[in-house]
N, C-alpha and C positions, 0 to 999 in steps of 0.2 A: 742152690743159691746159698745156702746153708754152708755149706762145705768151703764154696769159692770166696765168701766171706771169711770165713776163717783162714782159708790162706792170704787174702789180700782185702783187708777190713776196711782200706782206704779208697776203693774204686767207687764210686756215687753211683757209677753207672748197673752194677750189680744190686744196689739197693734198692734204686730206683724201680726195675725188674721185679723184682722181693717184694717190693710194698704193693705192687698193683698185681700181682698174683694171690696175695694175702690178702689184698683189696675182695675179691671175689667171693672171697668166703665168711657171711654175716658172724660167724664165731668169733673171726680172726683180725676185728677192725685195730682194736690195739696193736697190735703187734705190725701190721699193714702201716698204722700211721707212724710208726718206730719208723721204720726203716725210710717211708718219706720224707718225714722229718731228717733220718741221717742224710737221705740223696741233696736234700735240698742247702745243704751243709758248703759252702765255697773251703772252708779250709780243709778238708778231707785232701788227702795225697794225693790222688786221683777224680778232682772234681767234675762236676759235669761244666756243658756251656753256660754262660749267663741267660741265653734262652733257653735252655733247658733246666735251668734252677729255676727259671721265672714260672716255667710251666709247672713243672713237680710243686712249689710251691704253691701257687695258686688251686692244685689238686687236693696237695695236704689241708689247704684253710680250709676249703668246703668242704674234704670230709670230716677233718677234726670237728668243726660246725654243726654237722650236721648228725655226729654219734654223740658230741660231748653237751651239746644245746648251745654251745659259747666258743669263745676262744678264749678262756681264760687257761692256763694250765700251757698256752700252746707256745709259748717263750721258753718255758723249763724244758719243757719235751726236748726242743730243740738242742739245748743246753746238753742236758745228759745223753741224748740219744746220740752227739758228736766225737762221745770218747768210747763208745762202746758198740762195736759191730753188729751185737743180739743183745735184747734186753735180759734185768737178771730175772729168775722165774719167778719172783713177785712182782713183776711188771704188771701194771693195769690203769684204763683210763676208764674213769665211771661213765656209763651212759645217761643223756642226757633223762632218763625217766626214775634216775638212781636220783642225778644232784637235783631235780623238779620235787621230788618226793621228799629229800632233804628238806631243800628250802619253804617247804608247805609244813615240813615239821618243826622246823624254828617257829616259822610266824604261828601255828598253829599255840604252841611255850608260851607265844607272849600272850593271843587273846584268848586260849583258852585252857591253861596250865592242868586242871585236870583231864578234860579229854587227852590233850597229849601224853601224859601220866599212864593215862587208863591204855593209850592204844600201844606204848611202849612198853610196859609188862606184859600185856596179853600177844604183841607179836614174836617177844621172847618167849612167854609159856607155850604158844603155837609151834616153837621152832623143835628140831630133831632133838634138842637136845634141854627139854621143857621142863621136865620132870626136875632135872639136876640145878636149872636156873632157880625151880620153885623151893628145891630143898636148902639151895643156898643164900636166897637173895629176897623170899618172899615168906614162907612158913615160918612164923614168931619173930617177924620181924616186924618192925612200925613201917608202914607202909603210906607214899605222901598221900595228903587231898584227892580224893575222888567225890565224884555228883554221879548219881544213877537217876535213872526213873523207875518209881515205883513199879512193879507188877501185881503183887497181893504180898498183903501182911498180915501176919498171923499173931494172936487173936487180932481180931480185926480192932477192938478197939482200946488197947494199947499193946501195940505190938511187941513181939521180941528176935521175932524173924522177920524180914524181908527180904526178896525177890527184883532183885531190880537187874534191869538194862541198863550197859555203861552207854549207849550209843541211841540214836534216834532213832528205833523200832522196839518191839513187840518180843524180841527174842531176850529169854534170860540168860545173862553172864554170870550176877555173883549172887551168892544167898550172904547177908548180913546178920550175923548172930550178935545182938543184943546183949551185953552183961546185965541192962537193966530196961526194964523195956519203955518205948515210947510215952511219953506226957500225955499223948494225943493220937487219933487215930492216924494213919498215912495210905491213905484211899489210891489209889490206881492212877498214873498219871502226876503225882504228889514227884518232886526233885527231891533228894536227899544227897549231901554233904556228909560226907563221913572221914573220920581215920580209921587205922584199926593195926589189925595182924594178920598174915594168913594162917588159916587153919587147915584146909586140905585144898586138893587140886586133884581133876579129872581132865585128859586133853580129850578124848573122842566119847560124848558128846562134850563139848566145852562145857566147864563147869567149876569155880571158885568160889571157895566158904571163907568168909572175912570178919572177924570176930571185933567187933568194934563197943568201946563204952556209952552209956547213953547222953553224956554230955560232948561230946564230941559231934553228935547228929543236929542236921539242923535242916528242917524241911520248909518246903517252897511250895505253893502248887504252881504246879504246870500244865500245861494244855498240850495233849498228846499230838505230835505229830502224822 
């Protein structure tokens, strides 16, 4: 199909072909809805029927629908995919559980700015290339607003280390190094607001050292979930 495109980029009817063979294969939906999108195209050299546009068309919406979560994006498609036989090799059309997780990360910025904070450095220190992110973007650097949950702080009754969870359990992410230590004790369960810098980083077990001043903290108690 490949090939016959390339000599003759204008036949609908080879795209049409192309796109539900590509259809078949869950890897290959982008590239599948390409070429739909080109079949369903009336001003190609070689178009298809009106009933056959109608149909390819109506194929292309529920699956572009159905991989993209919408049909937002699916006007452009059309657009670009009408002058060009194969898409270029950065082609791609996110899946619907890409732009769902987007959008839960927006809302996420407005009602809860440091959890989003907190899960977007940690899914960059998580990623292949962690270590390089932390050397560049996080160690001695000011780093925004974060809230953890206490886990133990040491000394216990005015601390200069803590142990907290960025997230709703039990498991520790960062140790909090104190310049000066806590006014007051911060018992287990206690929220803590911080700024600070990073100091080192471990990816396997997870593990972040956050050097923060003592006025910059600012504790809540909390009720463990």
């Amino acid at each position: 199909f490949s090939a016959c495109l390339t000599k003759d980029p204008g036949d609908a009817e080879i795209s049409s072909w192309f796109g539900i063979v590509l259809a078949i294969d869950t890897n290959k939906q982008p590239l599948a809805l390409w070429q739909l999108a080109r079949a369903g195209n009336k001003d190609l050299s070689t178009p298809l029927s009106e009933e056959q546009r109608r149909q390819v068309n109506a194929m292309l919406e529920n699956m572009y629908a159905s991989y993209h979560g919408s049909l937002d994006g699916l006007d452009q498609l059309r657009k670009i995919s009408a002058s060009n036989a194969l898409p270029p090799a950065e082609f791609s059309i996110d899946p619907a559980t890409v732009v769902n997780a987007r959008k839960a990360e927006a809302e996420l910025s407005l009602t809860n700015p440091e959890l989003a904070s907190w899960l977007s450095m940690r899914r960059q220190l998580e990623a292949s290339d962690g270590e390089n992110y932390f050397a560049g973007y996080v160690e001695n650097k000011p780093l925004p607003k974060l809230r953890g949950t206490v886990i133990r702080a040491t000394p216990p009754r005015s601390p200069r280390e803590v142990t907290l969870s960025m997230t709703d359990s039990d498991t520790p992410d960062v140790t909090l190094k104190l310049t000066a230590p806590l006014p007051r004790p911060a018992a287990p369960g206690t929220t803590l607001s911080f700024e600070g810098t990073g100091v080192s980083f471990t990816k396997a077990p997870f593990a972040l050292v956050i050097a923060a001043d003592m006025a910059q903290a600012e504790s809540k108690q909390a009720k463990i979930r």
